[in-house]
ROTI-194458 format. One record per residue (C-alpha): x, y, z. Coordinates in steps of 0.2 Angstrom, whole numbers, padded with zeros to 4 digits. Layout:
! residues N
[[X; Y; Z]]
...
***
This chain:
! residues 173
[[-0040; 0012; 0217]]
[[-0046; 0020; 0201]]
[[-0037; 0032; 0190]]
[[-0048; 0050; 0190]]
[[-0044; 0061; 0176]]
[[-0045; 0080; 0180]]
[[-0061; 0086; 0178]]
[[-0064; 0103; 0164]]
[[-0063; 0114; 0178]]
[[-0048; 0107; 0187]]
[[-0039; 0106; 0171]]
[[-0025; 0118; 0165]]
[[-0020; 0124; 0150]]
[[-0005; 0134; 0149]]
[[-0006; 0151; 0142]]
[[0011; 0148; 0131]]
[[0019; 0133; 0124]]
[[0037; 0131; 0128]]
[[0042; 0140; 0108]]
[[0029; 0152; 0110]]
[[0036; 0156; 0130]]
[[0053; 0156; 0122]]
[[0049; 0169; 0106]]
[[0038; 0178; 0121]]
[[0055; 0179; 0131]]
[[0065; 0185; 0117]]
[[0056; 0197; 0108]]
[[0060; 0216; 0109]]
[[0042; 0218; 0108]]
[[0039; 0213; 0126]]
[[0046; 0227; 0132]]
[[0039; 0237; 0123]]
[[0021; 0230; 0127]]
[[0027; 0231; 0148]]
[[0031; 0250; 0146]]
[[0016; 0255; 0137]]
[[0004; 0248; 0146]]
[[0008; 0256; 0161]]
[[0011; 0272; 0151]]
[[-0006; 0271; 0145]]
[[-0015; 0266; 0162]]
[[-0006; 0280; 0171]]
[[-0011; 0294; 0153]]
[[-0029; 0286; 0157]]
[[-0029; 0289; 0175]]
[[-0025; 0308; 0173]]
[[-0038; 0309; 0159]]
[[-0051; 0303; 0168]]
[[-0046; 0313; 0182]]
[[-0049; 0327; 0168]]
[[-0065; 0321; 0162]]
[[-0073; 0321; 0176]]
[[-0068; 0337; 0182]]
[[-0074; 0343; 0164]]
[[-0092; 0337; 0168]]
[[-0092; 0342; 0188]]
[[-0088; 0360; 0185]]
[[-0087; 0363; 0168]]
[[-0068; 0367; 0169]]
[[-0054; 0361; 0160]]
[[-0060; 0356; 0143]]
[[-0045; 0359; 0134]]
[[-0036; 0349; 0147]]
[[-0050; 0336; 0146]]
[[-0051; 0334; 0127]]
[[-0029; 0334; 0125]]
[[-0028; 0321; 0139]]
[[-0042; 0308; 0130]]
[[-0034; 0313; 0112]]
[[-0016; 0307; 0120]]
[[-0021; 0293; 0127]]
[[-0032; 0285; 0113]]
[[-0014; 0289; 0104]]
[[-0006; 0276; 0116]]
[[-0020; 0265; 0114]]
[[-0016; 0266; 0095]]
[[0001; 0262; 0099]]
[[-0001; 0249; 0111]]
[[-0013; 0241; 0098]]
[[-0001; 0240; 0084]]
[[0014; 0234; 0094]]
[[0004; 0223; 0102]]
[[-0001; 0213; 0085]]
[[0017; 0213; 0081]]
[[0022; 0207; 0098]]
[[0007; 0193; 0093]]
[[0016; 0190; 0077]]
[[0031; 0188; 0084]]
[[0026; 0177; 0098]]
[[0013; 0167; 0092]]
[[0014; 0168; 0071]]
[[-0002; 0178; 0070]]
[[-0007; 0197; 0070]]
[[-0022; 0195; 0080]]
[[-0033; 0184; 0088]]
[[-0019; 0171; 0094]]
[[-0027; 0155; 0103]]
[[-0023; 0163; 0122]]
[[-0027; 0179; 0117]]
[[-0041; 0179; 0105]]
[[-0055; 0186; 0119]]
[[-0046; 0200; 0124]]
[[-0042; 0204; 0106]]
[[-0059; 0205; 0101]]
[[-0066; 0215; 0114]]
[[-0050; 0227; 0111]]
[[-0060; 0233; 0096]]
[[-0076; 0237; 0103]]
[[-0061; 0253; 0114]]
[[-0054; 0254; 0098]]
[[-0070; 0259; 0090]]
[[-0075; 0271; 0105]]
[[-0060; 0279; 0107]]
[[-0060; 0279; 0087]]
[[-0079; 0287; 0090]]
[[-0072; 0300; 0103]]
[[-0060; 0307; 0088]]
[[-0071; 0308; 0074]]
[[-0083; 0317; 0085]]
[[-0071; 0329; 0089]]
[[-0064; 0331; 0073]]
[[-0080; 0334; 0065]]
[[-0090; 0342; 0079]]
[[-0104; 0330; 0078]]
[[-0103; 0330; 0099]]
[[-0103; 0344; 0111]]
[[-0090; 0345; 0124]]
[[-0102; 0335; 0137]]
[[-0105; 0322; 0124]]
[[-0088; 0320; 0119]]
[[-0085; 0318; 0139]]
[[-0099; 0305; 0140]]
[[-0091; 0295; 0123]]
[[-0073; 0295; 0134]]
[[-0080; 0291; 0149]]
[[-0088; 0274; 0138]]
[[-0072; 0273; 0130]]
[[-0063; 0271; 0146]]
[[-0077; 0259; 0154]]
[[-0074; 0247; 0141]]
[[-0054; 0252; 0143]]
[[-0055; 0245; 0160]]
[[-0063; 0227; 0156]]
[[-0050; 0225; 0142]]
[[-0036; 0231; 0154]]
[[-0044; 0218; 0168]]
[[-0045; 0205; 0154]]
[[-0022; 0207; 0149]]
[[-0020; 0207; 0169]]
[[-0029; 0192; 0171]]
[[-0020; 0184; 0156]]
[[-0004; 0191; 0164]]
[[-0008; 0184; 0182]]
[[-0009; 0166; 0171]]
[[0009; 0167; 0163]]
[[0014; 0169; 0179]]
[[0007; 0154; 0186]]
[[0013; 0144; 0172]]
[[0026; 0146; 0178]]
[[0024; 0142; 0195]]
[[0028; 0125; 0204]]
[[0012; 0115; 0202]]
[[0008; 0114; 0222]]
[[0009; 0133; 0219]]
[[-0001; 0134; 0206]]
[[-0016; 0126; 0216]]
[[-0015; 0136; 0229]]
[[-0020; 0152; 0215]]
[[-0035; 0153; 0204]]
[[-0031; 0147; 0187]]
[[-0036; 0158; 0172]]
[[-0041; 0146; 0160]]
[[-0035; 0152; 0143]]
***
């Protein structure tokens, strides 16, 4: 019988090594990250409720443009206690090995939502424009969000059994 070695796509890196899953477990900045993030989602899911409103009937702009300035506030805060969670956990600010991908496309919604208050700010949009600009905002929102759940879904099956872990896709890290 010969002795197969799992092939690329079978294999599985795990998202945290036992230090970093330890730190992970002990930091104050877990927390944090696990009730901001659904702070934020719920903030986005009213703004783009909002939004859209704004560009269906015109109605609401006010509403609209407080709902995208709150939540790009929490996407601010989520950010930076984010990369102190990353410090924490993995030594770095930003860009840790299992999280560099998600880190880098967290910029491109930094820079949108960043856009979307500059353009307020200095009127260089109108109303529907500066609707258009959150609605790219929160497009790319959505894709990062997809990307951390995904990540999530992983550290859970880290620490899985491995006949468990099978049965589950496998993000690789």
């Amino acid at each position: 019988m010969r002795n197969r070695e799992a092939s690329p796509a079978t294999r599985h890196t795990p998202l945290y090594t036992p230090e970093e899953r330890r730190r992970r477990d002990e930091s104050p900045w877990t927390l944090v990250q696990g009730v901001l993030a659904p702070v934020q989602f719920i903030a986005f899911a009213i703004s783009l409720v909002l939004v859209l409103r704004y560009l269906w009937s015109g109605e609401g702009l006010q509403a609209a443009t407080w709902s995208v300035v709150i939540k790009t506030l929490l996407l601010y805060a989520i950010m930076v206690t984010g990369s102190i969670w990353e410090k924490a956990v993995f030594g770095v600010w930003l860009f840790a090995r299992p999280f560099f991908w998600e880190d880098v496309f967290s910029f491109a919604v930094l820079a949108l939502h960043t856009a979307y208050l500059v353009a307020l700010a200095t009127g260089t949009l109108d109303a529907t424009g500066l609707m258009w600009l959150a609605l790219a905002a929160y497009f790319t929102y959505v894709i990062n969000a997809g990307q951390f759940l995904l990540k999530l879904r992983a550290a859970r099956l880290d620490t899985a059994t491995p006949a468990a872990r099978n049965h589950g896709a496998v993000v690789q890290a």
